[in-house]
Backbone as a chain_set.jsonl record, in Angstrom:
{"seq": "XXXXXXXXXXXXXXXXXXXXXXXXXXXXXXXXXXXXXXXXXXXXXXXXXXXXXXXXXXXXXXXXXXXXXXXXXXXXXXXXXXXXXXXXXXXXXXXXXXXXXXXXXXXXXXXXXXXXXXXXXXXXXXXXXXXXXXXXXXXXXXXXXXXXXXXXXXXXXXXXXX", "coords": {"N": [[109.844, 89.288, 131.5], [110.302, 88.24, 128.002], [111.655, 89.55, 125.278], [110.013, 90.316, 121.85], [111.175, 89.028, 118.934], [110.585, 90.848, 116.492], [109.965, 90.866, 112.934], [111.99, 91.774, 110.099], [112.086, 94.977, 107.533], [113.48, 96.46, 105.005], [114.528, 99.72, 105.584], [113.081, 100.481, 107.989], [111.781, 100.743, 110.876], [110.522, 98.377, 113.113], [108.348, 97.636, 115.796], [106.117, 95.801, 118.499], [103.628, 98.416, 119.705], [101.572, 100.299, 121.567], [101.96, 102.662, 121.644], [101.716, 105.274, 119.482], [102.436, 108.584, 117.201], [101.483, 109.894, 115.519], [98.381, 110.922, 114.382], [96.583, 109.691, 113.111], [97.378, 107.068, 112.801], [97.006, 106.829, 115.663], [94.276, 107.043, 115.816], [93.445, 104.93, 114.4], [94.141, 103.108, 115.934], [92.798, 103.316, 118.412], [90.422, 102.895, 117.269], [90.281, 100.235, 116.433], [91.107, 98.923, 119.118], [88.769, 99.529, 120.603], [87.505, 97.544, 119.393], [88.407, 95.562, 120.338], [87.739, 95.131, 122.701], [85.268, 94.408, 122.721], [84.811, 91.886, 122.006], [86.946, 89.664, 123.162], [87.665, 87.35, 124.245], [88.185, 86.204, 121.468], [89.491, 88.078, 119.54], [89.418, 90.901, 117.85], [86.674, 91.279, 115.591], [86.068, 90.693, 112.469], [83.787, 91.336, 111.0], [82.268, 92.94, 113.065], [84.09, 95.805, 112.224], [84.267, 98.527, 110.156], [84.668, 100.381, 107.597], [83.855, 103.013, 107.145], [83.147, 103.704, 109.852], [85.676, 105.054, 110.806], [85.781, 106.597, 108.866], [87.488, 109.484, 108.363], [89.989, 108.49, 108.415], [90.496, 106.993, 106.37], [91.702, 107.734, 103.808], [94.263, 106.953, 104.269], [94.313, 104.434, 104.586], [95.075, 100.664, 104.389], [93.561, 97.348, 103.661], [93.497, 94.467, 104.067], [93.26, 91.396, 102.665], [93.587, 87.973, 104.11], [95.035, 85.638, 102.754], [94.737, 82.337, 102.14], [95.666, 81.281, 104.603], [98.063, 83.239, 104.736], [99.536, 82.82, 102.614], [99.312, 84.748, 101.195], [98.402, 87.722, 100.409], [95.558, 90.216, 100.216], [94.488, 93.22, 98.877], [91.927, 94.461, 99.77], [91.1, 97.082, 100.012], [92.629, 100.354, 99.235], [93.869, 102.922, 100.108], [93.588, 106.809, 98.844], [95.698, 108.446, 99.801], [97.675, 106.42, 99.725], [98.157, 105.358, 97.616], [98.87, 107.738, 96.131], [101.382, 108.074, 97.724], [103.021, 105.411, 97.332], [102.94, 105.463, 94.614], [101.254, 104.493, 93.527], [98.684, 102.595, 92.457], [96.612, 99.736, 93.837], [94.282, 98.619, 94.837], [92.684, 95.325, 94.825], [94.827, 93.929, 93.998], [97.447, 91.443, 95.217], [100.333, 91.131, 97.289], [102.037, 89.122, 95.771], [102.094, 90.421, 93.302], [102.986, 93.031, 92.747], [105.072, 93.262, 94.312], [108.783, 91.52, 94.633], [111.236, 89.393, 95.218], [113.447, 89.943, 97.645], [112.341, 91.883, 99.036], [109.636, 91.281, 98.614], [109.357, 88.589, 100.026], [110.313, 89.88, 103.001], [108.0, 91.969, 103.004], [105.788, 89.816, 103.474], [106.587, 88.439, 105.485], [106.537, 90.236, 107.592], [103.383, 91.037, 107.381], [102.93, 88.933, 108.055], [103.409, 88.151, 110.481], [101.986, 90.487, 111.672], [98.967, 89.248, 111.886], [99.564, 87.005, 113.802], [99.115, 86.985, 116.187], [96.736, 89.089, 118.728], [97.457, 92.052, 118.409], [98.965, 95.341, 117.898], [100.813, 96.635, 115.661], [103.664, 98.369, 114.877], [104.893, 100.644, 112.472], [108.115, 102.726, 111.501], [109.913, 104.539, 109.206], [111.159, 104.184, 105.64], [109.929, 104.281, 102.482], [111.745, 102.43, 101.282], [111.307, 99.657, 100.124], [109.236, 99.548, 99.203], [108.551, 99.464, 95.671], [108.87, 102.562, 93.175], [108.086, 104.295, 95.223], [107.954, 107.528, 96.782], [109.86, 108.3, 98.693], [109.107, 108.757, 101.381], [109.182, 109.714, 104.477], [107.542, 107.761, 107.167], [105.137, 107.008, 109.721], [103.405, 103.655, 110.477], [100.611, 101.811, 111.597], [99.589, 98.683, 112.154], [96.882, 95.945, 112.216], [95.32, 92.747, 113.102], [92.449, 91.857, 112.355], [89.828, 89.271, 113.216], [88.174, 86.121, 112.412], [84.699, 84.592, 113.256], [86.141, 82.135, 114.254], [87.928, 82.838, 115.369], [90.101, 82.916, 114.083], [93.11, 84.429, 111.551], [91.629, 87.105, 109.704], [91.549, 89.442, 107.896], [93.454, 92.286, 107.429], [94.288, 95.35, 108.919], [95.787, 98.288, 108.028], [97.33, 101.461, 108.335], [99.121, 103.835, 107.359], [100.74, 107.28, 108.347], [101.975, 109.973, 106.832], [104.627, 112.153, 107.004]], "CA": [[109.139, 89.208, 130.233], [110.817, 88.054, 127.105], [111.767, 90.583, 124.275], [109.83, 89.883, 120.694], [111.367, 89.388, 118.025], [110.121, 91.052, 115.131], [110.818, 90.731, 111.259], [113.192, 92.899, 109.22], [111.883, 95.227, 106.805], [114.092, 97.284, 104.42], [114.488, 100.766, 105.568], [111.935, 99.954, 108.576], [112.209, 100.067, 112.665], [109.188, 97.679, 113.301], [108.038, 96.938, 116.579], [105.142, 95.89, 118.461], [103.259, 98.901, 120.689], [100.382, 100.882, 121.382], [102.68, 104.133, 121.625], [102.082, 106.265, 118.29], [102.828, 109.93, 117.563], [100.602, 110.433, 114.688], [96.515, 111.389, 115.005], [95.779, 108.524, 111.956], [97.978, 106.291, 113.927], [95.924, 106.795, 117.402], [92.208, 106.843, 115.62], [92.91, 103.463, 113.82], [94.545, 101.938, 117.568], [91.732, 103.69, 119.128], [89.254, 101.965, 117.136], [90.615, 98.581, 116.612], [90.828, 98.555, 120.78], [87.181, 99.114, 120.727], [86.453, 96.408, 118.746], [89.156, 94.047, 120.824], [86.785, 95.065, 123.75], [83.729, 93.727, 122.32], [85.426, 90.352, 121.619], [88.301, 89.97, 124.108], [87.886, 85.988, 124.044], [88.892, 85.434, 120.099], [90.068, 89.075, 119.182], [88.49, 91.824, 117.493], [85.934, 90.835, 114.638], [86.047, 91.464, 110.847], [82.243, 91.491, 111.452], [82.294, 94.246, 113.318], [85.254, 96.645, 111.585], [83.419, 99.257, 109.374], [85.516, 101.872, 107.499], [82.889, 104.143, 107.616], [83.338, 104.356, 111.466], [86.76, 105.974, 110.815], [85.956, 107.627, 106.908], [88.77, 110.393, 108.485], [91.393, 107.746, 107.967], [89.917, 106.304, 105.226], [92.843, 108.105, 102.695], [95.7, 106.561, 104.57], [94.258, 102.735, 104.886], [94.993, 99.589, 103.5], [92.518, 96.569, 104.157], [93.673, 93.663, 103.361], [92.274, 90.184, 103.02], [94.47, 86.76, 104.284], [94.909, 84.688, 101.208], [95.652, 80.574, 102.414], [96.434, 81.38, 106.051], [98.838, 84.001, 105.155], [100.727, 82.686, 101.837], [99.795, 85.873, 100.672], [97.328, 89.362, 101.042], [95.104, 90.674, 98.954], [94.124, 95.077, 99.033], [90.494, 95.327, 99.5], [91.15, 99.002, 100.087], [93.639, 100.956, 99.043], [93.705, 104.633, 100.207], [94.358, 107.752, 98.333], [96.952, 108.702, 100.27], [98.715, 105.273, 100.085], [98.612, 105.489, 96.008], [100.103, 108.999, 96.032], [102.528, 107.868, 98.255], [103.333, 104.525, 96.864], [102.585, 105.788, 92.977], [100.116, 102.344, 92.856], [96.964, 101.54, 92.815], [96.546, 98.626, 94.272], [93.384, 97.835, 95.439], [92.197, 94.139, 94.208], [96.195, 92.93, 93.766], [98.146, 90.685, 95.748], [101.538, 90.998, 97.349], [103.032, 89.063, 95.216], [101.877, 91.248, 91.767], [103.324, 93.791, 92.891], [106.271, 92.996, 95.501], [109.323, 90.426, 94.096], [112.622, 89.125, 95.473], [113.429, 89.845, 99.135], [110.787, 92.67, 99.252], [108.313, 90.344, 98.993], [109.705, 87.796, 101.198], [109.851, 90.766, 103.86], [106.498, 92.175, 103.607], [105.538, 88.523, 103.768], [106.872, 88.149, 107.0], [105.703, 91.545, 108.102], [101.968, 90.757, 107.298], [102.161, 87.364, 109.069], [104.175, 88.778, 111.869], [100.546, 91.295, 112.72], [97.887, 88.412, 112.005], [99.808, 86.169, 114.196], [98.557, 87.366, 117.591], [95.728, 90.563, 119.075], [98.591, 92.931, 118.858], [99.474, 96.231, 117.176], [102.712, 96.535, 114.679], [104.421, 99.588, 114.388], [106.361, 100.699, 111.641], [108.873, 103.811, 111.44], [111.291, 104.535, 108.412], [110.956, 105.318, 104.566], [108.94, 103.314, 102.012], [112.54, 101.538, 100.552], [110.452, 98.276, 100.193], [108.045, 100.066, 97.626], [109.106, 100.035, 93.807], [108.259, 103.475, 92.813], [107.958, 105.551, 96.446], [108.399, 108.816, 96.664], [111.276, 108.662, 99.615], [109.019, 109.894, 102.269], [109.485, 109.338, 106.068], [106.238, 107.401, 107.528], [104.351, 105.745, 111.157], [102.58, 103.514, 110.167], [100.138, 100.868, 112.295], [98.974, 97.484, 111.369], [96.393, 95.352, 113.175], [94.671, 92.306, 112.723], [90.958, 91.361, 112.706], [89.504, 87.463, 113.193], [86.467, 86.131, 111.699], [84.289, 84.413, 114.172], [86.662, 81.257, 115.145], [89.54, 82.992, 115.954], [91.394, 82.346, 112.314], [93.253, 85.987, 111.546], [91.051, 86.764, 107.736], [91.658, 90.208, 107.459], [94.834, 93.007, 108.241], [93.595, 96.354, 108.303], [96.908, 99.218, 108.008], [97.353, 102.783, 108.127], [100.36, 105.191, 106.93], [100.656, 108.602, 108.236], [103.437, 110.645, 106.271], [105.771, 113.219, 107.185]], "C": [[110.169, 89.162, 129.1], [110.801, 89.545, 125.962], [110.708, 89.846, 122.944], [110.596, 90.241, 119.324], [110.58, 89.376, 116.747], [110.518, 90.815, 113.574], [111.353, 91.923, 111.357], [112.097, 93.088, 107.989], [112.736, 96.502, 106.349], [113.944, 98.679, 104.992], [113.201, 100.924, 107.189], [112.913, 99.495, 109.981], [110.532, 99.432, 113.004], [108.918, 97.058, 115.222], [106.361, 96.861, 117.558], [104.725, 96.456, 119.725], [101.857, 99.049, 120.961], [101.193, 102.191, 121.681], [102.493, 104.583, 120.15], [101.816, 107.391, 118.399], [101.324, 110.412, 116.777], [99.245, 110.096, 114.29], [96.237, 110.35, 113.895], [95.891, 107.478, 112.501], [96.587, 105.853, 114.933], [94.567, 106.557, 117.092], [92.456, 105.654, 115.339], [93.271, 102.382, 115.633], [93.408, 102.184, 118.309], [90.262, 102.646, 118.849], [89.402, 101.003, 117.083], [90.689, 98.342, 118.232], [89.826, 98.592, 121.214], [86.829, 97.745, 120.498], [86.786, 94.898, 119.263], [88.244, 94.344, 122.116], [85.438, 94.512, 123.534], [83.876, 92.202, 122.204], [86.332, 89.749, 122.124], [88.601, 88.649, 124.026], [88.573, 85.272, 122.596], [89.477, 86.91, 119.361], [88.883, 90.204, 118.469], [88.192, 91.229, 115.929], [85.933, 91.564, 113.076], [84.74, 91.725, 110.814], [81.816, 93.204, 112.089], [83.518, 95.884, 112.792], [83.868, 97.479, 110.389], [84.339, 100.462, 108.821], [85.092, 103.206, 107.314], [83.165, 104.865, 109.213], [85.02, 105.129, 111.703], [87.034, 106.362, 109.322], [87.161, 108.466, 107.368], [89.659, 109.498, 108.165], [91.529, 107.054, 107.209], [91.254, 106.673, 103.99], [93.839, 107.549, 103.129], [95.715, 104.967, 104.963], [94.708, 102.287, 103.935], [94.075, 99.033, 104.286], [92.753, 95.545, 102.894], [93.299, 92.08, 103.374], [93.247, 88.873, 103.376], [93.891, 85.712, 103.554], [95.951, 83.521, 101.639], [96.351, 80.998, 103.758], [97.539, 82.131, 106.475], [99.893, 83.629, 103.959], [100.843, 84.075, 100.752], [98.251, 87.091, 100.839], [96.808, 90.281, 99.892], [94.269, 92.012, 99.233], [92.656, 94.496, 98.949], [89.711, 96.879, 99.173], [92.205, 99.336, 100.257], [93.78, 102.354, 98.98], [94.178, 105.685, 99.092], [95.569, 108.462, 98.34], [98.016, 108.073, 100.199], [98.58, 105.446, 98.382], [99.469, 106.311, 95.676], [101.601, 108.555, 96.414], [103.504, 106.515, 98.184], [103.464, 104.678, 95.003], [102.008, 104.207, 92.811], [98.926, 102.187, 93.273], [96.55, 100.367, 92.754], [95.844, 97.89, 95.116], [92.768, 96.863, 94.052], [93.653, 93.26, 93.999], [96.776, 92.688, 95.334], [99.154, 91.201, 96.041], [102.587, 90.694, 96.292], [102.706, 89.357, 93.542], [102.892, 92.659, 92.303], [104.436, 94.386, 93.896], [107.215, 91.483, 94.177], [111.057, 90.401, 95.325], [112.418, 89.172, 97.016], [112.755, 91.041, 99.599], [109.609, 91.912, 99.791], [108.534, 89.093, 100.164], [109.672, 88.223, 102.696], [108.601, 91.195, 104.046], [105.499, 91.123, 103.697], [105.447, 88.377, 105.258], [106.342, 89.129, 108.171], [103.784, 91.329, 108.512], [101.708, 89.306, 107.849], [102.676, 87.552, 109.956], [102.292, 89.74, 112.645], [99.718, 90.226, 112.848], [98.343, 87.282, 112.847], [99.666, 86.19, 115.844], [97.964, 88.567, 117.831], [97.256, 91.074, 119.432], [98.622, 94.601, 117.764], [100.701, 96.389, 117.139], [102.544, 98.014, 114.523], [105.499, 99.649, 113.523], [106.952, 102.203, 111.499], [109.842, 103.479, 110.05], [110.605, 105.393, 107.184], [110.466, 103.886, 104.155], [110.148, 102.565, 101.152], [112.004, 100.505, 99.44], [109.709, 98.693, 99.019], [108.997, 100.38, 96.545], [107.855, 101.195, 93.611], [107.705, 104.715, 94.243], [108.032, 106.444, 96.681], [109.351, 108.973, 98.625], [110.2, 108.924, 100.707], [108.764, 108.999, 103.596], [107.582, 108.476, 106.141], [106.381, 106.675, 109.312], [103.296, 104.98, 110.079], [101.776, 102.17, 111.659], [99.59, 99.883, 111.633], [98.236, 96.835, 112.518], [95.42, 93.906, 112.972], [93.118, 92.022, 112.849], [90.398, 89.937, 111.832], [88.083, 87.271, 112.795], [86.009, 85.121, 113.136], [84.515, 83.022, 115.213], [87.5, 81.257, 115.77], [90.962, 83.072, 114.757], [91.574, 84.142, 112.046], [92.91, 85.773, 109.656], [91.174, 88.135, 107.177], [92.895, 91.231, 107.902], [94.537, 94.306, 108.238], [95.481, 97.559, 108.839], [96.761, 100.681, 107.783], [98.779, 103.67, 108.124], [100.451, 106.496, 106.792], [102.106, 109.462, 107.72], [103.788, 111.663, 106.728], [107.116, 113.887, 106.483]], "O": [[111.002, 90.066, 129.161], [109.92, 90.404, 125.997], [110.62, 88.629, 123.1], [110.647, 91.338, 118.767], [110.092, 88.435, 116.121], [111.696, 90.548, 113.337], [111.308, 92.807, 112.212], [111.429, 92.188, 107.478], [112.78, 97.49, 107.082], [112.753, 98.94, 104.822], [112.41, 101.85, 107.013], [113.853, 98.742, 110.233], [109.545, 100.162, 113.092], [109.442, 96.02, 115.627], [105.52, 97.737, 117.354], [104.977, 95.86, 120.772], [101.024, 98.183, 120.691], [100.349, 102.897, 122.233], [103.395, 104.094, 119.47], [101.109, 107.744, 119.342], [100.387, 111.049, 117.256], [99.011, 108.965, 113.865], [95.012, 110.239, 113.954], [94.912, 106.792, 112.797], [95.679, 105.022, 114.922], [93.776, 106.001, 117.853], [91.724, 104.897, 115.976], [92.754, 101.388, 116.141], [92.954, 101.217, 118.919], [89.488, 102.024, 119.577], [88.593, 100.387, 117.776], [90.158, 97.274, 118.537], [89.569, 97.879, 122.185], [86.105, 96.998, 121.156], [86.259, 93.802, 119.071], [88.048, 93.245, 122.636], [84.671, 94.241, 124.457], [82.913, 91.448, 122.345], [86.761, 88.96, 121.281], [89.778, 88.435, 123.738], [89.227, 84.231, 122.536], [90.057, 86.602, 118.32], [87.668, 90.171, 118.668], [89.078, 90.817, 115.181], [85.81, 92.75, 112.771], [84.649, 92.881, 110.4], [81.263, 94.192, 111.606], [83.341, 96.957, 113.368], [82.822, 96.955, 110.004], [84.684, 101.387, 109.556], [85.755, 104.243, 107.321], [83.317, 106.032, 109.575], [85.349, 105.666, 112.761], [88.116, 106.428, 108.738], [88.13, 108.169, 106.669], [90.351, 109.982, 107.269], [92.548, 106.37, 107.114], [91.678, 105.72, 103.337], [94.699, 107.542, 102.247], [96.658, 104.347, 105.455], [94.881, 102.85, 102.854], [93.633, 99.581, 105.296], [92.51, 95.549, 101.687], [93.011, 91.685, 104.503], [93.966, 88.82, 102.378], [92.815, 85.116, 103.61], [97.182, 83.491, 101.616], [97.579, 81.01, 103.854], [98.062, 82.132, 107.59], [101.051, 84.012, 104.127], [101.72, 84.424, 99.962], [97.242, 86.872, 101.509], [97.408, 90.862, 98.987], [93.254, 91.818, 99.902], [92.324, 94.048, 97.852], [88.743, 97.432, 98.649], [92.909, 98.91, 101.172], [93.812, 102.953, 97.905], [95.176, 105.377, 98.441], [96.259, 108.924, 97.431], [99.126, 108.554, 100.43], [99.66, 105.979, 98.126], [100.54, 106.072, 95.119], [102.629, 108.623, 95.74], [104.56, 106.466, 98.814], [104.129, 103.89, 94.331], [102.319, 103.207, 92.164], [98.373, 101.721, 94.269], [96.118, 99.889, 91.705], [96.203, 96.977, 95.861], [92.495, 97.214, 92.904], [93.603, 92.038, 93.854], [96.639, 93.42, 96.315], [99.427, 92.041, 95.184], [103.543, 91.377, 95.925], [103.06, 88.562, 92.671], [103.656, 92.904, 91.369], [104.638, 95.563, 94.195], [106.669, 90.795, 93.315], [111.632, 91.297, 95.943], [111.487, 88.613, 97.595], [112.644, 91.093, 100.824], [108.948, 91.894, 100.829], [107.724, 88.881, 101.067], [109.242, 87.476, 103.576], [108.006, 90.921, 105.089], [104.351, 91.457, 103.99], [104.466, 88.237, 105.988], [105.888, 88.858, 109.283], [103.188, 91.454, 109.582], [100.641, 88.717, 108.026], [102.235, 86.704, 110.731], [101.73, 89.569, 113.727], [99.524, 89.988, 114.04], [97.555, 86.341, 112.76], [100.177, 85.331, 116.562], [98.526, 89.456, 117.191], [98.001, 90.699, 120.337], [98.012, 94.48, 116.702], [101.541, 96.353, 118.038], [101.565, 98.659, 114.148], [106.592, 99.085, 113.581], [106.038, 103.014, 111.355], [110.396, 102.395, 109.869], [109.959, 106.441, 107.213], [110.459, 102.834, 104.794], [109.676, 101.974, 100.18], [112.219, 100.536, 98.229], [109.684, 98.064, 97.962], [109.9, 101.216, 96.486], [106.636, 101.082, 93.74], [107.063, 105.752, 94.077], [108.858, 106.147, 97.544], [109.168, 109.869, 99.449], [110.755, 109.883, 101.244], [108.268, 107.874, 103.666], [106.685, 108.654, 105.317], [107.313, 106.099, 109.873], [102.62, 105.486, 109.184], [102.516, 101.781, 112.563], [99.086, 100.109, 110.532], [98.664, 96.986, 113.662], [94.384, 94.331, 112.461], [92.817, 92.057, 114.042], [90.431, 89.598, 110.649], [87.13, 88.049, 112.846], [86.861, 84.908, 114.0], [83.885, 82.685, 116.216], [87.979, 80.404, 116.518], [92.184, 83.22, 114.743], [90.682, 84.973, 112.215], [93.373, 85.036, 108.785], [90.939, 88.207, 105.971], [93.385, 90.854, 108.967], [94.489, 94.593, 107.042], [96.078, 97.409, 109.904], [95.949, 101.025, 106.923], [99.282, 104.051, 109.181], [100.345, 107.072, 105.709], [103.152, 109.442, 108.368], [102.782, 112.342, 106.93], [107.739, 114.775, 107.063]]}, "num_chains": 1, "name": "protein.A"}
């Protein structure tokens, strides 16, 4: 079996498992693997995704929407936890409002690196990448969900801190 290579992100060991340590981590893999069981032929459904069915991890999501096949990502939901810990509120903006230079070019590649096959992304490190972060260690998981032809239309993410 071939190795994958993943992108580079600042400050960031990224690769792609289903191994995570931390309980926000495991509920969002837990439930996104439900929902790739219901759909196993084109992936797991934005249709079916509900953030109600995991409100507990509701403070540490993003949910984000694929804007032009991936030229860029737009917050639908932006947790409490991820504002604190980003200092931004940034649900309804874009990547590139609020990312520039080779930031943005990275979490570019990052966010079309998960929607680019049924997989879960892992990320380990510090939030570098964020203007305005408060330094702090993180897991985080990323995963995508397909609308009903198979096209990846939404990214849904979670960041548990330490």
């Amino acid at each position: 079996m071939s190795a994958v290579t993943v992108p580079q992100l600042e400050g960031c060991v990224i690769e792609v498992t289903t191994d995570f340590e931390h309980q926000v981590n495991c509920r969002v893999l837990e439930y996104w693997q439900s929902l790739c069981e219901r759909t196993p032929d084109i992936g797991p459904q934005v249709s079916n995704f509900e953030i109600t069915d995991i409100i507990e991890c509701a403070p540490y999501l993003i949910y984000k929407d694929v804007i032009d096949s991936g030229y860029d990502f737009r917050n639908r939901y932006w947790g409490t936890k991820i504002v604190s810990a980003f200092s931004l509120e940034a649900t309804g903006k874009t990547f590139r409002v609020y990312y520039e230079g080779k930031a943005l070019e990275q979490v570019l590649e990052v966010a079309n690196f998960v929607i680019s096959k049924v997989h879960s992304v892992k990320m380990l490190g510090q939030l570098d990448f964020a203007p305005g972060n408060k330094f702090r260690q993180f897991e985080s998981i990323s995963v995508p969900l397909f609308d009903e032809t198979g096209t990846a239309s939404r990214l849904v993410g979670a960041y548990d801190f330490y």
